[in-house]
LOMI-371281 format. One line per field, with one value per residue: residue in one letter; x, y, z of N, C-alpha, C in turn; residue number from 1. Coordinates in nm, 4 decimals. Example, Ala and Ser with C-alpha at 12.3 -4.5 7.8 and 13.67 -1.06 7.14 Angstrom:
% LOMI-371281
code <- A, S
nx <- 1.3190, 1.2850
ny <- -0.5690, -0.2250
nz <- 0.7800, 0.7080
cax <- 1.2300, 1.3670
cay <- -0.4500, -0.1060
caz <- 0.7800, 0.7140
cx <- 1.3200, 1.2900
cy <- -0.3300, 0.0030
cz <- 0.7800, 0.7870
pos <- 1, 2
% end
This chain:
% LOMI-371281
code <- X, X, X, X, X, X, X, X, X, X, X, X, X, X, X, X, X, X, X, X, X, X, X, X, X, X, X, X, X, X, X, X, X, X, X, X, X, X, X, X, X, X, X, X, X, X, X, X, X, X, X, X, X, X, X, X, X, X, X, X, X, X, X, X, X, X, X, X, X, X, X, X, X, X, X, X, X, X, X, X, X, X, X, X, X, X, X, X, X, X, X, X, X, X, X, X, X, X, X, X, X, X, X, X, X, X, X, X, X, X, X, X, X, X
nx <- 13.1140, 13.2149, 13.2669, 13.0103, 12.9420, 12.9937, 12.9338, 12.6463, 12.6779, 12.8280, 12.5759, 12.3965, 12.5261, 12.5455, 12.3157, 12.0512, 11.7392, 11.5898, 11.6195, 11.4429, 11.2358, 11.1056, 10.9759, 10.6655, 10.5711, 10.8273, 10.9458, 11.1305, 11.3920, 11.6394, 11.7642, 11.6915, 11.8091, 12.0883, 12.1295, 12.0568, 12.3295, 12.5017, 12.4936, 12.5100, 12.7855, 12.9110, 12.8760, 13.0056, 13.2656, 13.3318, 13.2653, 13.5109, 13.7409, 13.6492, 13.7294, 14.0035, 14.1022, 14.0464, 14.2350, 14.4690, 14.5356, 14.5207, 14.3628, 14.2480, 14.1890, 14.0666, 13.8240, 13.7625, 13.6846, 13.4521, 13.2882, 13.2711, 13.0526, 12.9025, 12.8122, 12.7091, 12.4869, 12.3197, 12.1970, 12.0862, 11.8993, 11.7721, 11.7116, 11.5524, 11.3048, 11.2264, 11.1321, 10.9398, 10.6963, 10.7015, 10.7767, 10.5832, 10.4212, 10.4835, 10.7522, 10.8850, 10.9259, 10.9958, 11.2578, 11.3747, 11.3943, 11.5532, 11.8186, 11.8552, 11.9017, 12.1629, 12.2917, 12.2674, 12.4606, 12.6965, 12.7435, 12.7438, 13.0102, 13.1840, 13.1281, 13.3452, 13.5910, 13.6831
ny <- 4.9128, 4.9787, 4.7226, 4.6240, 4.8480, 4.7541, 4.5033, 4.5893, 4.7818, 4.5891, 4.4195, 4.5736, 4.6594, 4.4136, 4.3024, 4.5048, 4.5019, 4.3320, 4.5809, 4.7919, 4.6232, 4.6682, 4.9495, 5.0605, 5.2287, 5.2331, 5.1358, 4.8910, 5.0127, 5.0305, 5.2903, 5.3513, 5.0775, 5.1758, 5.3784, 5.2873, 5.1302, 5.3148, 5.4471, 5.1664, 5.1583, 5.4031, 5.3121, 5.1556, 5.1810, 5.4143, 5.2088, 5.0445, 5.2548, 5.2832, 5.0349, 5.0115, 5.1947, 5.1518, 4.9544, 5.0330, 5.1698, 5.3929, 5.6640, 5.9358, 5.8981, 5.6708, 5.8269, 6.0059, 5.8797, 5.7607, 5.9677, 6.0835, 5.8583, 5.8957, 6.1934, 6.1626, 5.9773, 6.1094, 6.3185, 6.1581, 6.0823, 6.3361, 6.3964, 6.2117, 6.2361, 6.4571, 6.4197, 6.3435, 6.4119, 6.4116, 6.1121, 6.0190, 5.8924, 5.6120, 5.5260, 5.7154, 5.7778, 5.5379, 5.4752, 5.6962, 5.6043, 5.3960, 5.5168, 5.6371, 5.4588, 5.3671, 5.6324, 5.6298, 5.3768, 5.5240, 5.7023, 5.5917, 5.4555, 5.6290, 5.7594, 5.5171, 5.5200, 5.7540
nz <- 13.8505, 13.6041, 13.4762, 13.4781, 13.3002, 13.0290, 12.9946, 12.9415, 12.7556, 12.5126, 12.5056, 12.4022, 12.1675, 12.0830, 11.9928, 11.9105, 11.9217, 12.1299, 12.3224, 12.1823, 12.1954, 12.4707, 12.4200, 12.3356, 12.1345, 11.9907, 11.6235, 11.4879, 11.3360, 11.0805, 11.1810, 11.4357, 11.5353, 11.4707, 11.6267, 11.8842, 11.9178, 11.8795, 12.1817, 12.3171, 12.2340, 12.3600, 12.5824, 12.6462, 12.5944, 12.8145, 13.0466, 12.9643, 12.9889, 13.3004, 13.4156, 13.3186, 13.4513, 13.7027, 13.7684, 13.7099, 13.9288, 13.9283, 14.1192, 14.0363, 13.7673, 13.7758, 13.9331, 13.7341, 13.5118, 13.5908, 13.7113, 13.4934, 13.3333, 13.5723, 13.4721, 13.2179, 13.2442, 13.3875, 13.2238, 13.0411, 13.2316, 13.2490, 12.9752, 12.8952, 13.0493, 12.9587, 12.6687, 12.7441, 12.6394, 12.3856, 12.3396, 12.5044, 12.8531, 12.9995, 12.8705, 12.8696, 13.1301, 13.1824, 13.0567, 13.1986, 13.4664, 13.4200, 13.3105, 13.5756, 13.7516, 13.7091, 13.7040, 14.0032, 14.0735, 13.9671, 14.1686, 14.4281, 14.2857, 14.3121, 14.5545, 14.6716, 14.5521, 14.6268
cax <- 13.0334, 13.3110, 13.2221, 12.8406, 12.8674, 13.0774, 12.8278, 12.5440, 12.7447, 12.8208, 12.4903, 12.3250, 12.6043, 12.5105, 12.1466, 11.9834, 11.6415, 11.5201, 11.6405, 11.3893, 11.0901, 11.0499, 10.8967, 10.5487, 10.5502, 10.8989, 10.9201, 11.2529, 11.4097, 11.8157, 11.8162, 11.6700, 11.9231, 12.2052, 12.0620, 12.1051, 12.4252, 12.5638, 12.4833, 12.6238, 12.9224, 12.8944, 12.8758, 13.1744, 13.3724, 13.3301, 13.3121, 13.6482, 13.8247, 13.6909, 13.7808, 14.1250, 14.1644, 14.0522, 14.3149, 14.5680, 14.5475, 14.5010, 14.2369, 14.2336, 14.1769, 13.9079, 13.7108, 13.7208, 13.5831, 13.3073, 13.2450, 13.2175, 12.9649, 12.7724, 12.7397, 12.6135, 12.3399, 12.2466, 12.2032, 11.9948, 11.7705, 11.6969, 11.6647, 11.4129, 11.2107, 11.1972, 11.0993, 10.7846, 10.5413, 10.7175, 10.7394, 10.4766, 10.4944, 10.5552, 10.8470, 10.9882, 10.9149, 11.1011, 11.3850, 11.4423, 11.4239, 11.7112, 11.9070, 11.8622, 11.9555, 12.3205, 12.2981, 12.3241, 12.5658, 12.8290, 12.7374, 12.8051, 13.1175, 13.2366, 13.1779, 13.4684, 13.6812, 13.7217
cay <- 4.9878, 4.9788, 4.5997, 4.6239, 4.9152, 4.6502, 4.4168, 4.6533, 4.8193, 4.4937, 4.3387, 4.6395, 4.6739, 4.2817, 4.2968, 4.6171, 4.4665, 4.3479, 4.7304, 4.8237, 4.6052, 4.7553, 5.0483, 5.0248, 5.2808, 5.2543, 5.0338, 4.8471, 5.0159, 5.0567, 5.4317, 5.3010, 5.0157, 5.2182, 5.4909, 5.1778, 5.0768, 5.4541, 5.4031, 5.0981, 5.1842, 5.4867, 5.2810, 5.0451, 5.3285, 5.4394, 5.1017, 4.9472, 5.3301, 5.2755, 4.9443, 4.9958, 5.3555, 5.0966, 4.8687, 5.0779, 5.2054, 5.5579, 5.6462, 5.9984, 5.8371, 5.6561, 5.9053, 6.1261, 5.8138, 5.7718, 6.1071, 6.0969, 5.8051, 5.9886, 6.3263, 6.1187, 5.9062, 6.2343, 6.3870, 6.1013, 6.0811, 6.4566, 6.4286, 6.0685, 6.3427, 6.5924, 6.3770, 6.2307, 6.4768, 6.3296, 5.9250, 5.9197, 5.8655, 5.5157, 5.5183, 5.8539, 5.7421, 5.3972, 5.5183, 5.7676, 5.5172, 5.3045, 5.6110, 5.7172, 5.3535, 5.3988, 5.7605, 5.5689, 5.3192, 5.6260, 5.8037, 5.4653, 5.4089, 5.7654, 5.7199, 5.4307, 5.5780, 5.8912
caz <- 13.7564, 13.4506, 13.4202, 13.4164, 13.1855, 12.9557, 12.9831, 12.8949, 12.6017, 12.4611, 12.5222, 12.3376, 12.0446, 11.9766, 12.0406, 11.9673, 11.9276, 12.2853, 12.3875, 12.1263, 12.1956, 12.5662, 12.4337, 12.2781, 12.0184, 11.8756, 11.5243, 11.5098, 11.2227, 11.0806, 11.2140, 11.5781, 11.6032, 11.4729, 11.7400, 12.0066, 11.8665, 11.9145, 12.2896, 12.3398, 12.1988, 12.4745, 12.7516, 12.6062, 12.6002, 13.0078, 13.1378, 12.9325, 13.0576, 13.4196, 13.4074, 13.2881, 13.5575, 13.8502, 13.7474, 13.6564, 14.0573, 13.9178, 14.1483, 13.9656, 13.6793, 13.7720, 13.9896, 13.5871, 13.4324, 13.6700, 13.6981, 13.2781, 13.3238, 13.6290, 13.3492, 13.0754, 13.2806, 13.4611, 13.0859, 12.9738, 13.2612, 13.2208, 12.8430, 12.9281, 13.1168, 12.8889, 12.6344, 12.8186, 12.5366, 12.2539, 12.3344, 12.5914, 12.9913, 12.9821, 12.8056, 12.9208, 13.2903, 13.2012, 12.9942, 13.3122, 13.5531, 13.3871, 13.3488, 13.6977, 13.8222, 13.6312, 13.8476, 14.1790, 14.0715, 13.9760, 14.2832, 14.4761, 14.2499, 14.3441, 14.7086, 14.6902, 14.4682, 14.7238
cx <- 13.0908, 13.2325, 13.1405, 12.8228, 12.9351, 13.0036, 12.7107, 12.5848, 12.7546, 12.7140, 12.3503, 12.3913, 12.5464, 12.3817, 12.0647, 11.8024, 11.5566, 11.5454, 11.4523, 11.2398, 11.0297, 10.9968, 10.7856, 10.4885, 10.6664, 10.8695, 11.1037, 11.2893, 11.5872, 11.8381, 11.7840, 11.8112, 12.0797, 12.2306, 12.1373, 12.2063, 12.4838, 12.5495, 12.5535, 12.7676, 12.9417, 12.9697, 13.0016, 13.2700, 13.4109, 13.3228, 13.4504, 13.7588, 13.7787, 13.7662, 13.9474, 14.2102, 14.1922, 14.1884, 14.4549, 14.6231, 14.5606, 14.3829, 14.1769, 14.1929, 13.9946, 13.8248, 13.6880, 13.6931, 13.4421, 13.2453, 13.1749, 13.0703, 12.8631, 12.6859, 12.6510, 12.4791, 12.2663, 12.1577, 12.0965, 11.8662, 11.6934, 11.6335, 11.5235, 11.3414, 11.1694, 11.1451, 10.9746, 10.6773, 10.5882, 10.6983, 10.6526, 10.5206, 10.5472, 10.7011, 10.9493, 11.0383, 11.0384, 11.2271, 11.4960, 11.4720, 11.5483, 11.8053, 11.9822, 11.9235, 12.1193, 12.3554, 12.3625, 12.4242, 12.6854, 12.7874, 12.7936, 12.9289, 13.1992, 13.2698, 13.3151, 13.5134, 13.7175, 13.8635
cy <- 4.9738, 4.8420, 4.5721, 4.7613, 4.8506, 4.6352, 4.5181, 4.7070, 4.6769, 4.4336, 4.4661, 4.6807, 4.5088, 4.2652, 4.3874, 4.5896, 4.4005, 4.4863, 4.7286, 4.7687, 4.6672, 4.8441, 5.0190, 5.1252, 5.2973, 5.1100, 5.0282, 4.9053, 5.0001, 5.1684, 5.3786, 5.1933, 5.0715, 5.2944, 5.3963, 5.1346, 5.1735, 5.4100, 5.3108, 5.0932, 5.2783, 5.4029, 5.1104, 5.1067, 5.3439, 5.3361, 5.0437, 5.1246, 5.3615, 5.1957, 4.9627, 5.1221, 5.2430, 5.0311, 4.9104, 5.1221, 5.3702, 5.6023, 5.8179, 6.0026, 5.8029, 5.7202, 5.9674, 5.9693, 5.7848, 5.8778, 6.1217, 5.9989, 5.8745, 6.1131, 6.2877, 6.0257, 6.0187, 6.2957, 6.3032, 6.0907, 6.2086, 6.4785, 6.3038, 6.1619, 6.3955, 6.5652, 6.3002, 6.2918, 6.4040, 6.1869, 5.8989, 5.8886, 5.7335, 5.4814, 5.6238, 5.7769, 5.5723, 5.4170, 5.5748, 5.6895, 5.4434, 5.3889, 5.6150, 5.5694, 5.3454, 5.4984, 5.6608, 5.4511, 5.4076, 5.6415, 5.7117, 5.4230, 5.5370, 5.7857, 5.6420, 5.4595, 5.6718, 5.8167
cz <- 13.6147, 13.3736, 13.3885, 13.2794, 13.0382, 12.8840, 12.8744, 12.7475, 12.4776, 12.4109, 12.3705, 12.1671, 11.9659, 11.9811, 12.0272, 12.0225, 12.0180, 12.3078, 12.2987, 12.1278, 12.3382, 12.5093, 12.2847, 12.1207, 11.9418, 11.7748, 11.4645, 11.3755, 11.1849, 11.1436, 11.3695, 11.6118, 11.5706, 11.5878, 11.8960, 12.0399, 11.9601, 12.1132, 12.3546, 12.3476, 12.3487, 12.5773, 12.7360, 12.6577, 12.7575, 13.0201, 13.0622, 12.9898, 13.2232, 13.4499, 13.4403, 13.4143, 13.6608, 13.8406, 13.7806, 13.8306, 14.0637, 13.9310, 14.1132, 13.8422, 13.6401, 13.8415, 13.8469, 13.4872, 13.4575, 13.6657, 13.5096, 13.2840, 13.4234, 13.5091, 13.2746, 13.1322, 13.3501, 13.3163, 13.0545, 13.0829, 13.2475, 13.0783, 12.8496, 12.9758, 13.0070, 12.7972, 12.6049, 12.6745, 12.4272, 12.2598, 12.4211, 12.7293, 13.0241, 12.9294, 12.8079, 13.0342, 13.2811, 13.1283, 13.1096, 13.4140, 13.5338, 13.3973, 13.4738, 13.7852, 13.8008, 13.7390, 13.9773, 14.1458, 14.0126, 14.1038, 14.3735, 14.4530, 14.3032, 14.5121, 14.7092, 14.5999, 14.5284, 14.7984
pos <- 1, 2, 3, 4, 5, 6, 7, 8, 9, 10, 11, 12, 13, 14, 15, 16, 17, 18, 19, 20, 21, 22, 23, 24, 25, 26, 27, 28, 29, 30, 31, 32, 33, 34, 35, 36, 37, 38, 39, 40, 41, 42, 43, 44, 45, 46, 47, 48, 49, 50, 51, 52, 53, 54, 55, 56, 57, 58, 59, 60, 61, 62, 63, 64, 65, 66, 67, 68, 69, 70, 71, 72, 73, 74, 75, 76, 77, 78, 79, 80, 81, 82, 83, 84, 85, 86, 87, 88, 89, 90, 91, 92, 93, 94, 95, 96, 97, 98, 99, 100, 101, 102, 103, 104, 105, 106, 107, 108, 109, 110, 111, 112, 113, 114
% end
């Protein structure tokens, strides 16, 4: 999970603009890809300190980095919900979905980490 949330951090810190064309009513602006940026960075953050917990063989460590990445994708798929009146179901409903896919890869990373 550390390594894909790397990837994804990375991929969205150098790239905001594919993130940004999936959804049909945002308009790519500097406050949106800084917005995207912020995120990325996020998910830099938790995957380079699971990463470094798994490694380290501090499996205390890394169950409270996982655990940090489970909170914050739990957080965003509830806020992607909640959101649906403001951006629209398409784009709630698919925001949450990605979220909620992150969800089961902590919950999965958490299982083996026990």
């Amino acid at each position: 999970m550390g390594w894909l949330r790397i990837a994804v951090g990375v991929a969205i810190v150098a790239a905001p603009g594919p993130v940004l064309r999936f959804s049909s009513r945002e308009v790519e602006t500097g406050a949106s890809r800084l917005l995207l940026r912020t995120i990325g960075i996020r998910d830099l953050v938790l995957g380079m300190g699971t990463v470094r917990a798994a490694r380290s063989g501090d499996r205390d460590a890394a169950r409270t980095w996982i655990t940090a990445g489970l909170v914050s994708d739990s957080l965003d798929t509830v806020t992607s919900l909640l959101s649906i009146p403001s951006i629209g179901v398409v784009e709630g409903l698919g925001a949450a979905a990605a979220a909620l896919s992150f969800v089961g890869g902590d919950l999965t990373a958490r299982v083996h980490e026990s």
